[in-house]
C-alpha positions as CSV (number, residue, x, y, z in Angstrom):
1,X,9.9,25.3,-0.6
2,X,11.3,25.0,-4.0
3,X,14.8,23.5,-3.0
4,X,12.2,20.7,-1.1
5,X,10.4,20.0,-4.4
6,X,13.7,19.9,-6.2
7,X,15.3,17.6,-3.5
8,X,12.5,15.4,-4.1
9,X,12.1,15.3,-7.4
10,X,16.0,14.6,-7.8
11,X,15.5,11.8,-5.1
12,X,12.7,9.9,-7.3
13,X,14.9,9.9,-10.3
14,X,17.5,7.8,-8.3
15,X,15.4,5.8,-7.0
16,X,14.1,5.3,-10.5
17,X,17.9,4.4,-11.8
18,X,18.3,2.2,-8.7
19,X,15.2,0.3,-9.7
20,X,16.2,-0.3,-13.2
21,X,19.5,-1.2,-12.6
22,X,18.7,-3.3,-9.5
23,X,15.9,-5.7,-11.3
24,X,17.8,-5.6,-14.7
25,X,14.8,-4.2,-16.7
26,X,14.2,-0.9,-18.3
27,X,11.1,-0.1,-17.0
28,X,9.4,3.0,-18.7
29,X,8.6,5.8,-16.8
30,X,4.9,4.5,-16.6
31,X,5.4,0.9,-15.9
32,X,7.7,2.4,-12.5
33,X,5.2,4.4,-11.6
34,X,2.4,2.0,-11.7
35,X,4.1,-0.6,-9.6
36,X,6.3,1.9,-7.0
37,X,2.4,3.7,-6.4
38,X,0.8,0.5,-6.4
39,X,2.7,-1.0,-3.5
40,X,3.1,2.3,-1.6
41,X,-0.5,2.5,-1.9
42,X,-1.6,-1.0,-0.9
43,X,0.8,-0.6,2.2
44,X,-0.8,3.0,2.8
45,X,-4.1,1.6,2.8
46,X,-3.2,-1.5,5.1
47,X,-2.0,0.7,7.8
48,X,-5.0,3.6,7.5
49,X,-7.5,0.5,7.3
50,X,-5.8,-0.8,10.8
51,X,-5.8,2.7,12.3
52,X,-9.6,3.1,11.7
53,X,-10.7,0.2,12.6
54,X,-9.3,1.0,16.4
55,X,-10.8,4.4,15.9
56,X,-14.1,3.2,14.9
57,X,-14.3,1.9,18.8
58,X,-13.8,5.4,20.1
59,X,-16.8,7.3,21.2
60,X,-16.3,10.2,19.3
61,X,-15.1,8.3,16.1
62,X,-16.7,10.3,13.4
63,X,-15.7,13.0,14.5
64,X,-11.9,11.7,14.6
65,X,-12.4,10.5,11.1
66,X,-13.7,13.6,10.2
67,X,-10.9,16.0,11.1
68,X,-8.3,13.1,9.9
69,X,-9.5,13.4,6.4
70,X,-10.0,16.8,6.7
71,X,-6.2,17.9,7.8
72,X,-5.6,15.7,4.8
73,X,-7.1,17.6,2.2
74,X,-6.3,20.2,3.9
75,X,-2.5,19.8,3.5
76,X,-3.3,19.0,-0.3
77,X,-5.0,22.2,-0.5
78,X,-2.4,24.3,0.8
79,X,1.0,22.5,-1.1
80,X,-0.9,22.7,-4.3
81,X,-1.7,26.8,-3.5
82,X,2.2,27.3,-3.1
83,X,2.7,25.3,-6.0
84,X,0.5,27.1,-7.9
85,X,2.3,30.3,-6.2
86,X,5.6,29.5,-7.9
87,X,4.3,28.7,-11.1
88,X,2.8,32.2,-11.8
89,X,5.4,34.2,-9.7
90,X,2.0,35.7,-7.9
91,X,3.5,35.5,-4.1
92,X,6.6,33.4,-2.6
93,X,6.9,29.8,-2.5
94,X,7.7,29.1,1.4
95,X,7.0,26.3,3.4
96,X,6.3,28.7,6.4
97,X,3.2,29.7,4.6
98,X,2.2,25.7,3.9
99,X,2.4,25.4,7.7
100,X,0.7,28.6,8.8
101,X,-2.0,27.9,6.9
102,X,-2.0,24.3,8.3
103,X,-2.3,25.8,12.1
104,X,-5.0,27.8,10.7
105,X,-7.1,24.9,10.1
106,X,-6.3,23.3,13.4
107,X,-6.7,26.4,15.8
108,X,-10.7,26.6,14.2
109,X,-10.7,22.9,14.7
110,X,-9.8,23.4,18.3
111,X,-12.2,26.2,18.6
112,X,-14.8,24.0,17.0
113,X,-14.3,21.3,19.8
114,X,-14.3,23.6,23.1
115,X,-17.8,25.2,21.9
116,X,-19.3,21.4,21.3
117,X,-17.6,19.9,23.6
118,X,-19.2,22.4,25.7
119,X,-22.6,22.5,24.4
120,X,-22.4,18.2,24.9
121,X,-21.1,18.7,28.6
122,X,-24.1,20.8,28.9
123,X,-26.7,18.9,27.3
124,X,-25.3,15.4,29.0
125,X,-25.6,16.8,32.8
126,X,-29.3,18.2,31.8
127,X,-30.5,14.5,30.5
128,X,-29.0,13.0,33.7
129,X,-31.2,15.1,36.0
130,X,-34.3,14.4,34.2
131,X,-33.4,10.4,33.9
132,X,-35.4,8.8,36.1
133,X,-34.3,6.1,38.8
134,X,-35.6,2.1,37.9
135,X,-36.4,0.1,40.7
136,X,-35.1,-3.0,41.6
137,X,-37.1,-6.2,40.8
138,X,-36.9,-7.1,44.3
139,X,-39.1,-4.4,44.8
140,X,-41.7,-5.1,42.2
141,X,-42.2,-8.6,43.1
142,X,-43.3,-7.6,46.8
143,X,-46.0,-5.7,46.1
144,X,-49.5,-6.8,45.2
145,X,-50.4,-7.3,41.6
146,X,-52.2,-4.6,39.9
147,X,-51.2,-1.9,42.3
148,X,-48.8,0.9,40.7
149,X,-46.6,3.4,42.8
150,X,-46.3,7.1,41.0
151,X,-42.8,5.9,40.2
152,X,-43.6,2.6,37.9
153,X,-46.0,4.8,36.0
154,X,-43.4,6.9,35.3
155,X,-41.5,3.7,34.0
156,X,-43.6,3.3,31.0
157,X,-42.8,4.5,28.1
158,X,-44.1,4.3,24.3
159,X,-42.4,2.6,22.0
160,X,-42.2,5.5,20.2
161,X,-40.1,7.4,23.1
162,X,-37.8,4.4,23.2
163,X,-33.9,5.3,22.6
164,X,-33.3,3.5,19.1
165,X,-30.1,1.5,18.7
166,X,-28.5,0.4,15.6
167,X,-29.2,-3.3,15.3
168,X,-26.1,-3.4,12.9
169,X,-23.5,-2.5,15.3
170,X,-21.9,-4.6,17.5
């Protein structure tokens, strides 16, 4: 892990002389990073905004979101532990741990979605049994006015017990 971070950090300073030496200026160590980050970012954010916008579509989107941003700060969490681990010498420095930890996360994740996902399977086949059947207007039209079958009556709900959409989403 610490060859990595060495590797990297001795990668970034070339690509800092490369830079300088490329456009002719001598940009300070500041003025590099703000434009280098800048367009890295902008680029990062381009290509996250496309990949949730397709997700958005998905039925279980939050939950996709969720567990994206998630495993992000996840990895955060853990590099900057084994950072912290070679700074103070308290334990090794080894990207095995990084990625052990990582699996960790996404082994209770995967635990998480069998028991919902379960629970939801469950639930879904219980509110299909009780759903009941609508009649065709066909039917409706041929029988006399003001004469309800045990089945319309059932039809009527309250607005109250109405499913409520979201007006806002398309």
């Amino acid at each position: 892990m610490k060859e990595l971070i060495m590797a990297l950090a001795t990668s970034v300073n070339e690509v800092h002389d490369l830079l300088n030496q490329a456009f002719g200026l001598s940009m300070s160590d500041k003025a590099l990073h703000f434009w280098v980050m800048g367009i890295i970012g902008i680029i990062l954010f381009l290509m996250v905004y496309i990949v949730f916008k397709i997700i958005e579509k998905w039925k279980f989107s939050a939950t996709i979101l969720s567990f994206m941003f998630t495993f992000t700060m996840m990895t955060v969490l853990v590099f900057a532990i084994e950072i912290q681990q070679a700074i103070t010498n308290r334990g090794n420095m080894e990207f095995a741990d990084a990625i052990m930890g990582l699996w960790g996360f996404i082994v209770m994740f995967f635990v998480y979605v069998i028991i919902v996902g379960s629970f939801y399977g469950i639930y879904s086949r219980v509110k299909k049994r009780k759903k009941p059947v609508a009649l065709n207007a066909v039917e409706i039209e041929d029988k006399p006015k003001g004469i309800l079958d045990e089945t319309e009556k059932k039809l009527d709900v309250y607005r109250s017990q109405r499913k409520k959409t979201n007006k806002f989403k398309k």
